[in-house]
Chimera marker file (.cmm) of the C-alpha trace (Angstrom):
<marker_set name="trace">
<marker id="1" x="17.873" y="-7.919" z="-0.306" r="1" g="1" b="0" radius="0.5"/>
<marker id="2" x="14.193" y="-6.864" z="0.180" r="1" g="1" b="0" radius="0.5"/>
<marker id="3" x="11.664" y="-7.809" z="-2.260" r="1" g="1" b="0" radius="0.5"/>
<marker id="4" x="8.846" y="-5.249" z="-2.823" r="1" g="1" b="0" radius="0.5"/>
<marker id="5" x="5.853" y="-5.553" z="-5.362" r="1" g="1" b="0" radius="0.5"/>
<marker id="6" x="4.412" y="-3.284" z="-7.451" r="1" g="1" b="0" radius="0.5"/>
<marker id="7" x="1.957" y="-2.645" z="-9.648" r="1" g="1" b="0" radius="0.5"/>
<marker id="8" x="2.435" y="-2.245" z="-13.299" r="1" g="1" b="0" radius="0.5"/>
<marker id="9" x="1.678" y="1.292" z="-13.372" r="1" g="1" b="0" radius="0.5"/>
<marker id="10" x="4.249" y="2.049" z="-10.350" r="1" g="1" b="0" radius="0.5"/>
<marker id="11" x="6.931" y="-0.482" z="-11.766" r="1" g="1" b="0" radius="0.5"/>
<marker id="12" x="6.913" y="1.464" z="-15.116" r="1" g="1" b="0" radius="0.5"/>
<marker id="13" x="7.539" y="4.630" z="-12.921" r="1" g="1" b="0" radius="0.5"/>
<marker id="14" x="10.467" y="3.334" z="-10.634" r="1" g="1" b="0" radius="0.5"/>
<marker id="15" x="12.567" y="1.667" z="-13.931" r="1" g="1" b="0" radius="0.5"/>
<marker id="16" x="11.515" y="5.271" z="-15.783" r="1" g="1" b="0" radius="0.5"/>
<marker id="17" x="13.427" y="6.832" z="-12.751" r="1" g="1" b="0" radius="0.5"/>
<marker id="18" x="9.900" y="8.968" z="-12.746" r="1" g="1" b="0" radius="0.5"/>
<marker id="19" x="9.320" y="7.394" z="-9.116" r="1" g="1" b="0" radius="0.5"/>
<marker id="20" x="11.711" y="8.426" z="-6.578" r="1" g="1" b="0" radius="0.5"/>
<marker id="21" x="9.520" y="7.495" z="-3.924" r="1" g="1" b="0" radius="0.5"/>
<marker id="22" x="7.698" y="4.924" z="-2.140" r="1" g="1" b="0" radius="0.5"/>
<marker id="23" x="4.895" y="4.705" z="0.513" r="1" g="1" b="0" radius="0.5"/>
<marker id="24" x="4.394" y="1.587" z="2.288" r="1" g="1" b="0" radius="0.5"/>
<marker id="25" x="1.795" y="0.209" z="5.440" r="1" g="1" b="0" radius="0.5"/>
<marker id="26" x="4.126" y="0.231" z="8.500" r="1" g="1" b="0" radius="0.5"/>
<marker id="27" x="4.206" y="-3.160" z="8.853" r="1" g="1" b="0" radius="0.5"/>
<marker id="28" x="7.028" y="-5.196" z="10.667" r="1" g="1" b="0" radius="0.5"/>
<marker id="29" x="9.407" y="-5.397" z="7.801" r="1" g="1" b="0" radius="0.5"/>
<marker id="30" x="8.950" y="-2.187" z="5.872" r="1" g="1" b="0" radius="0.5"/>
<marker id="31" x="9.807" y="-0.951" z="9.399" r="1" g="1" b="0" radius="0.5"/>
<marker id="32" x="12.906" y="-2.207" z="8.760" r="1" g="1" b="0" radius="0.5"/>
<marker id="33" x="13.997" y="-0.269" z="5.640" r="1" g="1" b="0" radius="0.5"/>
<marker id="34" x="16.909" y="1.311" z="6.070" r="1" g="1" b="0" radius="0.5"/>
<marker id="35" x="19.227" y="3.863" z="4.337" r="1" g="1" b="0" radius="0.5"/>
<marker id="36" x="22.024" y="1.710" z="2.180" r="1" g="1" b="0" radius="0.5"/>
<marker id="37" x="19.791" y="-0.752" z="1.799" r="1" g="1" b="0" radius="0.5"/>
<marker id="38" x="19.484" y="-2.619" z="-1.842" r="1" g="1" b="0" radius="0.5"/>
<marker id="39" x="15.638" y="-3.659" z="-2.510" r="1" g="1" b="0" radius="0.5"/>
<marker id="40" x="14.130" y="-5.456" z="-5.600" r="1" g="1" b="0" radius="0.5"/>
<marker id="41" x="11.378" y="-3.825" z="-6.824" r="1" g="1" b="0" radius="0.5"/>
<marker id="42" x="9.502" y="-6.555" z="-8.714" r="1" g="1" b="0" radius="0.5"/>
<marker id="43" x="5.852" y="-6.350" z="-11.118" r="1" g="1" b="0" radius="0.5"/>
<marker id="44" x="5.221" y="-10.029" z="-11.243" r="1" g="1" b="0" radius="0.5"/>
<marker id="45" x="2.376" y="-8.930" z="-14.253" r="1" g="1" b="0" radius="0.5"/>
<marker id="46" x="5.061" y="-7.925" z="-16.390" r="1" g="1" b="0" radius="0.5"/>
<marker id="47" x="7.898" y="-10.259" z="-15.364" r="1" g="1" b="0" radius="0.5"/>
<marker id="48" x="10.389" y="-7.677" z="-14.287" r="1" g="1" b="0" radius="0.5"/>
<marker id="49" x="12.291" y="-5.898" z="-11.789" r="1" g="1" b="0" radius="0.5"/>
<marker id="50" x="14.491" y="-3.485" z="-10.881" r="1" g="1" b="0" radius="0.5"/>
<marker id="51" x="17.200" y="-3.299" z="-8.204" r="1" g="1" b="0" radius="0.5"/>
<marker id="52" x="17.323" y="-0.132" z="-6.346" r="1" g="1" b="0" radius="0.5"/>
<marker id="53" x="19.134" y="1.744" z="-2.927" r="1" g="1" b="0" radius="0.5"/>
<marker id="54" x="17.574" y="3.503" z="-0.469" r="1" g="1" b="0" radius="0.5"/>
<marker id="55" x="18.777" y="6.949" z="0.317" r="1" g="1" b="0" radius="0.5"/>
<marker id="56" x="16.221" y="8.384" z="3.122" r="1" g="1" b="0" radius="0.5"/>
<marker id="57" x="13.533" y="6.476" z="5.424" r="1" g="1" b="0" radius="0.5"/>
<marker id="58" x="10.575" y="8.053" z="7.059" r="1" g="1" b="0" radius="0.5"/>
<marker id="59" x="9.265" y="6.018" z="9.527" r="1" g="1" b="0" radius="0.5"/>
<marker id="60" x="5.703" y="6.934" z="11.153" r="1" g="1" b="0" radius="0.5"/>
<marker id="61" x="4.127" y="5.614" z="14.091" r="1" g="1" b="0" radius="0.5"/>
<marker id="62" x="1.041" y="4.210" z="14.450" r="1" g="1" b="0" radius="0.5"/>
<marker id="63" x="-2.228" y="6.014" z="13.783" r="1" g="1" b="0" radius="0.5"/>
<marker id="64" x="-0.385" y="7.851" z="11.105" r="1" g="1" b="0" radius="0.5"/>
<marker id="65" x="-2.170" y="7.830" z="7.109" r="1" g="1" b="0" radius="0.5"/>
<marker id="66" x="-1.229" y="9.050" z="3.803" r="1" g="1" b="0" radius="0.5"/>
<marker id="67" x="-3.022" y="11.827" z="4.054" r="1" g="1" b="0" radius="0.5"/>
<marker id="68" x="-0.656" y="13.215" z="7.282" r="1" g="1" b="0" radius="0.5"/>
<marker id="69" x="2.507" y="12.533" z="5.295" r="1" g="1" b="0" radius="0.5"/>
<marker id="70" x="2.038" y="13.695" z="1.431" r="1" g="1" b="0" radius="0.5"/>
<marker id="71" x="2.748" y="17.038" z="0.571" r="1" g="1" b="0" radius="0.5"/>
<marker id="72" x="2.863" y="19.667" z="-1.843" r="1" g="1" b="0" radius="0.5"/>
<marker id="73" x="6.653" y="18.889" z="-1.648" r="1" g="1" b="0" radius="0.5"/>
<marker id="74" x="6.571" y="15.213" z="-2.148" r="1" g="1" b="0" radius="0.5"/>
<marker id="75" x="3.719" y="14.064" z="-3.857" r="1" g="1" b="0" radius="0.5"/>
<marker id="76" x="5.458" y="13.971" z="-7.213" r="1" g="1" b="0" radius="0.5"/>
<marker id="77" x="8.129" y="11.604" z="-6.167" r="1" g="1" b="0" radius="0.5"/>
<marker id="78" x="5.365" y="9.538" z="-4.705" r="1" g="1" b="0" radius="0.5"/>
<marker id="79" x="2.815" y="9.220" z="-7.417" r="1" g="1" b="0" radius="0.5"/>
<marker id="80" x="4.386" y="11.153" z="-10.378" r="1" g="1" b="0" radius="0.5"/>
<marker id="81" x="0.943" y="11.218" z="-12.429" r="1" g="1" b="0" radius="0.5"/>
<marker id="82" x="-1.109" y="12.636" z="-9.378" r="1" g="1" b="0" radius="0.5"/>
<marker id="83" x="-1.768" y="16.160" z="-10.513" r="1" g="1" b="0" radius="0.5"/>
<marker id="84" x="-2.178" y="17.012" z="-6.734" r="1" g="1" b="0" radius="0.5"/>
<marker id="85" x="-1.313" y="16.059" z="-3.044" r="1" g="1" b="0" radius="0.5"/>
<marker id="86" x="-5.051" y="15.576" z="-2.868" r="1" g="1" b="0" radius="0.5"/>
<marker id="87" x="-5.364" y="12.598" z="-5.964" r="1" g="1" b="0" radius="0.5"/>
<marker id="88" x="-1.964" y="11.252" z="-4.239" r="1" g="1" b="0" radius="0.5"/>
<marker id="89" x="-4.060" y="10.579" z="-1.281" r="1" g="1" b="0" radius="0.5"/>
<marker id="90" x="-6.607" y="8.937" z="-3.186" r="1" g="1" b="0" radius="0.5"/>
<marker id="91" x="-4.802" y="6.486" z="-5.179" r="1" g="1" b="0" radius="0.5"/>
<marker id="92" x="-3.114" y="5.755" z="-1.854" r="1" g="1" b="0" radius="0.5"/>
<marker id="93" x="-6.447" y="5.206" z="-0.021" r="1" g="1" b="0" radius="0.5"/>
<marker id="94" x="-7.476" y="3.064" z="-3.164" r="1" g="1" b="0" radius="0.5"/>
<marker id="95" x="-4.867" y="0.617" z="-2.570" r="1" g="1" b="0" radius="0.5"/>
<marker id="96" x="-5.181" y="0.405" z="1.304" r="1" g="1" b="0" radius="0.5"/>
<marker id="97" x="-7.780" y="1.154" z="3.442" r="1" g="1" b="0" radius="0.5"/>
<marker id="98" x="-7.310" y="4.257" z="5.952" r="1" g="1" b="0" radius="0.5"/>
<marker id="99" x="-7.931" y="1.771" z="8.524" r="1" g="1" b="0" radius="0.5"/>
<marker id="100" x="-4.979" y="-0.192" z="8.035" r="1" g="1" b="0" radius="0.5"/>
<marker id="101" x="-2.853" y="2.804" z="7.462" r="1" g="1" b="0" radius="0.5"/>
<marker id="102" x="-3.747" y="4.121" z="11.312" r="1" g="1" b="0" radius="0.5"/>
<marker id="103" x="-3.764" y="0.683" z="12.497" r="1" g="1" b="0" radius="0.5"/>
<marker id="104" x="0.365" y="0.014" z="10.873" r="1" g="1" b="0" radius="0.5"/>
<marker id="105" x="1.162" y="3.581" z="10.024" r="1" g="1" b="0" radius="0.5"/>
<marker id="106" x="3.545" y="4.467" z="7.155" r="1" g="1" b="0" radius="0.5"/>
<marker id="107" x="6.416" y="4.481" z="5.644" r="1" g="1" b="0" radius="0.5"/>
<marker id="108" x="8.146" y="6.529" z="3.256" r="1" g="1" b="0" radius="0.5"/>
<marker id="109" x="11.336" y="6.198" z="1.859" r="1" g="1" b="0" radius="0.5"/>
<marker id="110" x="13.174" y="7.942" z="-0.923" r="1" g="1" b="0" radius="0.5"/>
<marker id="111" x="15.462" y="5.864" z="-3.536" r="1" g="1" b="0" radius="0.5"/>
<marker id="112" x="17.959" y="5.723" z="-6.526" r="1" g="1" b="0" radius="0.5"/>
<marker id="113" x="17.878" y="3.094" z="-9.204" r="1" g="1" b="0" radius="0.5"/>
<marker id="114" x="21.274" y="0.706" z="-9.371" r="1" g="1" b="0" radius="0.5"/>
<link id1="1" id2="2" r="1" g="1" b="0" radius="0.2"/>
<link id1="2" id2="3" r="1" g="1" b="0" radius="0.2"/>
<link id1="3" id2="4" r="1" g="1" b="0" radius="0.2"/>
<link id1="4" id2="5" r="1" g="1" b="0" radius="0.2"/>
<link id1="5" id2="6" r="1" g="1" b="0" radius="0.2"/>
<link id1="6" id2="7" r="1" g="1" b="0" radius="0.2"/>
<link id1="7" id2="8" r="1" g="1" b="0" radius="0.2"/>
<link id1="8" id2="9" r="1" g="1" b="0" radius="0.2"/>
<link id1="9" id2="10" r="1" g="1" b="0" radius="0.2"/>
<link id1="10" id2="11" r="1" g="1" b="0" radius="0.2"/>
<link id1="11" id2="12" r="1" g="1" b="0" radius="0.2"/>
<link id1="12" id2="13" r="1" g="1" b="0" radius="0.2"/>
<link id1="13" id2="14" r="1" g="1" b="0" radius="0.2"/>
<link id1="14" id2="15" r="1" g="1" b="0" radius="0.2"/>
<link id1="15" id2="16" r="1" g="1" b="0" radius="0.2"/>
<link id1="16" id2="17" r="1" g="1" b="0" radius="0.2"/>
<link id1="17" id2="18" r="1" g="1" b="0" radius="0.2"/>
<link id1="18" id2="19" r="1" g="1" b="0" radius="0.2"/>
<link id1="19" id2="20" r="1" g="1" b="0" radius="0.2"/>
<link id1="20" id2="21" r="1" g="1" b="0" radius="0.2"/>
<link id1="21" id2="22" r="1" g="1" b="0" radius="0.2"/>
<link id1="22" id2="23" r="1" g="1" b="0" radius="0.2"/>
<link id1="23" id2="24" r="1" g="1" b="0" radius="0.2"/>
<link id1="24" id2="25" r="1" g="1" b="0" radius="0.2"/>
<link id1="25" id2="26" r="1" g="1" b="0" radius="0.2"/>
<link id1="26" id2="27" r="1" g="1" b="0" radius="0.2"/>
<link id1="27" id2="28" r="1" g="1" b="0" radius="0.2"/>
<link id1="28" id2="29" r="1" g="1" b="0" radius="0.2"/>
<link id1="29" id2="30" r="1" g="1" b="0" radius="0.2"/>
<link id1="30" id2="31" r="1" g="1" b="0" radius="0.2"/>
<link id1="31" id2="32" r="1" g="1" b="0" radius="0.2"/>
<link id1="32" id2="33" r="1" g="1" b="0" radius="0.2"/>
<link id1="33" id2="34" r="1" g="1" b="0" radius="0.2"/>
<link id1="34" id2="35" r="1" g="1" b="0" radius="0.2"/>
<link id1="35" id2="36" r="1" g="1" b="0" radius="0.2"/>
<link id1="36" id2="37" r="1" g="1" b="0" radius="0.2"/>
<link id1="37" id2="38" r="1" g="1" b="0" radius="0.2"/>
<link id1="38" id2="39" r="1" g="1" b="0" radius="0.2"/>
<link id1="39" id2="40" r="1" g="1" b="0" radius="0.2"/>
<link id1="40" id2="41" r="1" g="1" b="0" radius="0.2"/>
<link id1="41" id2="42" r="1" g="1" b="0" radius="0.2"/>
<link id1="42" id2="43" r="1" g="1" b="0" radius="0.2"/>
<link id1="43" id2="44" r="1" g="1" b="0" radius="0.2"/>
<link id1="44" id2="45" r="1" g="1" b="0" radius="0.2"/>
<link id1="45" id2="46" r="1" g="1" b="0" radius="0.2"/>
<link id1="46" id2="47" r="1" g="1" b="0" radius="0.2"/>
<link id1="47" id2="48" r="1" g="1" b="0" radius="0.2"/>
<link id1="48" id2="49" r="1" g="1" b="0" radius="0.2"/>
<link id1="49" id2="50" r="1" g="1" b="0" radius="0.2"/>
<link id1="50" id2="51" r="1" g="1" b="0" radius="0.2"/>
<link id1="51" id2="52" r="1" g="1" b="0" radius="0.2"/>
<link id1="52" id2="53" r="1" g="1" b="0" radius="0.2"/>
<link id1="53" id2="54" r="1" g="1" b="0" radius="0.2"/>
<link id1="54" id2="55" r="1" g="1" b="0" radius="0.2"/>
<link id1="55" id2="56" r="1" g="1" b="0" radius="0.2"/>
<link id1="56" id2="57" r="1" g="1" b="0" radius="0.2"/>
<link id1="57" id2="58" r="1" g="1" b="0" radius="0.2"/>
<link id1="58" id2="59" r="1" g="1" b="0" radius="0.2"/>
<link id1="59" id2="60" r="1" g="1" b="0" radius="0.2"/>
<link id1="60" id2="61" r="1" g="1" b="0" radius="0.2"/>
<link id1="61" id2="62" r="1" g="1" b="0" radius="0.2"/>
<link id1="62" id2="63" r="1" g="1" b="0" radius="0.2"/>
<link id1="63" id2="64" r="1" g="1" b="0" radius="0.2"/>
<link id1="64" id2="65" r="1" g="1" b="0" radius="0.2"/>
<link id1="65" id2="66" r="1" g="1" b="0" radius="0.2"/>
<link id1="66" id2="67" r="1" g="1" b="0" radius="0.2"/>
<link id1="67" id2="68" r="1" g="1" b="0" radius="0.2"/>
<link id1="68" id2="69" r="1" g="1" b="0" radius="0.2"/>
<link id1="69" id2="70" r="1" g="1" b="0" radius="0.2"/>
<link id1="70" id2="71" r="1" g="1" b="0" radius="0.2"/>
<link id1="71" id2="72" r="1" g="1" b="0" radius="0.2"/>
<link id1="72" id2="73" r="1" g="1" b="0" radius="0.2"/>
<link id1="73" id2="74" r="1" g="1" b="0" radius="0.2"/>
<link id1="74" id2="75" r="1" g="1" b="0" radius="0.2"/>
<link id1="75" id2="76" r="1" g="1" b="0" radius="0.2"/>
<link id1="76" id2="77" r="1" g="1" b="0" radius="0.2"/>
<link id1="77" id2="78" r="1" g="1" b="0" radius="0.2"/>
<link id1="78" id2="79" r="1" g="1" b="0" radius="0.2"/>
<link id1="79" id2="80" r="1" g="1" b="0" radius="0.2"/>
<link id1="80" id2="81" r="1" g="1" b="0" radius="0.2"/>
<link id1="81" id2="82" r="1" g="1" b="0" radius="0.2"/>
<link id1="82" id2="83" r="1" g="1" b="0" radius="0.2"/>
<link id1="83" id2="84" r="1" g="1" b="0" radius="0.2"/>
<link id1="84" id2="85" r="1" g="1" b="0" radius="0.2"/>
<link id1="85" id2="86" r="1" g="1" b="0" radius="0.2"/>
<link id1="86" id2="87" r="1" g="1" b="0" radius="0.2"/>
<link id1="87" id2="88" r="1" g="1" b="0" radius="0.2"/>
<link id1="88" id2="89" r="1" g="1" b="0" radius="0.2"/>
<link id1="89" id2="90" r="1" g="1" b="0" radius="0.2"/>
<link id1="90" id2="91" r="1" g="1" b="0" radius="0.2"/>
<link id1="91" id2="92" r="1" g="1" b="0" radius="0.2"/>
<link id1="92" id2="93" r="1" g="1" b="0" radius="0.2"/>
<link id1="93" id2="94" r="1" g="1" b="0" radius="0.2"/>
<link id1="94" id2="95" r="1" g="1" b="0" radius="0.2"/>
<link id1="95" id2="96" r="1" g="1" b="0" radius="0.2"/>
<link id1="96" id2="97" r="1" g="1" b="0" radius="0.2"/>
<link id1="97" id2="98" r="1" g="1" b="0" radius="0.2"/>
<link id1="98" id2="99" r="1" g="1" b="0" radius="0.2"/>
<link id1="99" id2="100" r="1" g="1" b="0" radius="0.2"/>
<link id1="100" id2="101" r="1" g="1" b="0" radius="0.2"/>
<link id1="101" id2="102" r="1" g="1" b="0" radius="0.2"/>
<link id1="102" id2="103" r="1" g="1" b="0" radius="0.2"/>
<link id1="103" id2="104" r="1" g="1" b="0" radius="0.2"/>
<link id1="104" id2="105" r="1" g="1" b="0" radius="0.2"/>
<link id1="105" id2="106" r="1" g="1" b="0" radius="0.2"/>
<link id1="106" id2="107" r="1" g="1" b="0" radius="0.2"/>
<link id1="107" id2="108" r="1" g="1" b="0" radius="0.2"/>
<link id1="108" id2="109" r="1" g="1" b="0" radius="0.2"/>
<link id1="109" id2="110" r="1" g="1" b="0" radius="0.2"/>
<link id1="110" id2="111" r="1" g="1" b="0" radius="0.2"/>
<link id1="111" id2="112" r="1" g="1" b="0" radius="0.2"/>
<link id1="112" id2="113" r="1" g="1" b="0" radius="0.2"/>
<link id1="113" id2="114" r="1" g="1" b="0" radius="0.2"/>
</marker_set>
């Protein structure tokens, strides 16, 4: 089982079942994900975590950012308090750089809690 971490904020979203979503740098193992796959969402600030499976995977390639891949149609599931694709993007950018997201690209993949 994967391990993930997540921020307070997010974690209270995923264990809501607000946050259906997840975006992730591209990076060798989050290339990985896979649908069936069981991860552990964990928010070591709050001691707690949540098991969940994966039900869709969106892998992009390199040179690929946040701003590409949310939408209109997905932003909610991503970042449930954004109020638009456009504050989606910026939380995203706030938590990693642009240049790491063309460097890795991204990954998004869609989820139900266990």
């Amino acid at each position: 089982m994967k391990i993930l971490n997540l921020i307070p904020e997010a974690y209270a979203l995923v264990a809501a079942g607000e946050k259906t979503m997840e975006g992730r740098l591209g990076y060798v193992g989050n290339n990985g994900i896979s649908p069936g796959d069981v991860i552990y969402f964990q928010c070591r600030a709050l001691e707690r975590g949540v098991r969940v499976r994966v039900s869709d995977v969106q892998q992009h390639i390199q040179g690929t950012t946040f701003q590409d891949v949310v939408t209109e149609a997905n932003y909610r599931q991503l970042v449930p308090v954004a109020k638009s694709p456009d504050e989606a993007i910026r939380i995203y950018d706030s938590l990693c750089p642009r240049i790491a997201q063309k460097r890795h690209g991204v990954v998004l993949f869609s989820f139900e809690l266990l």
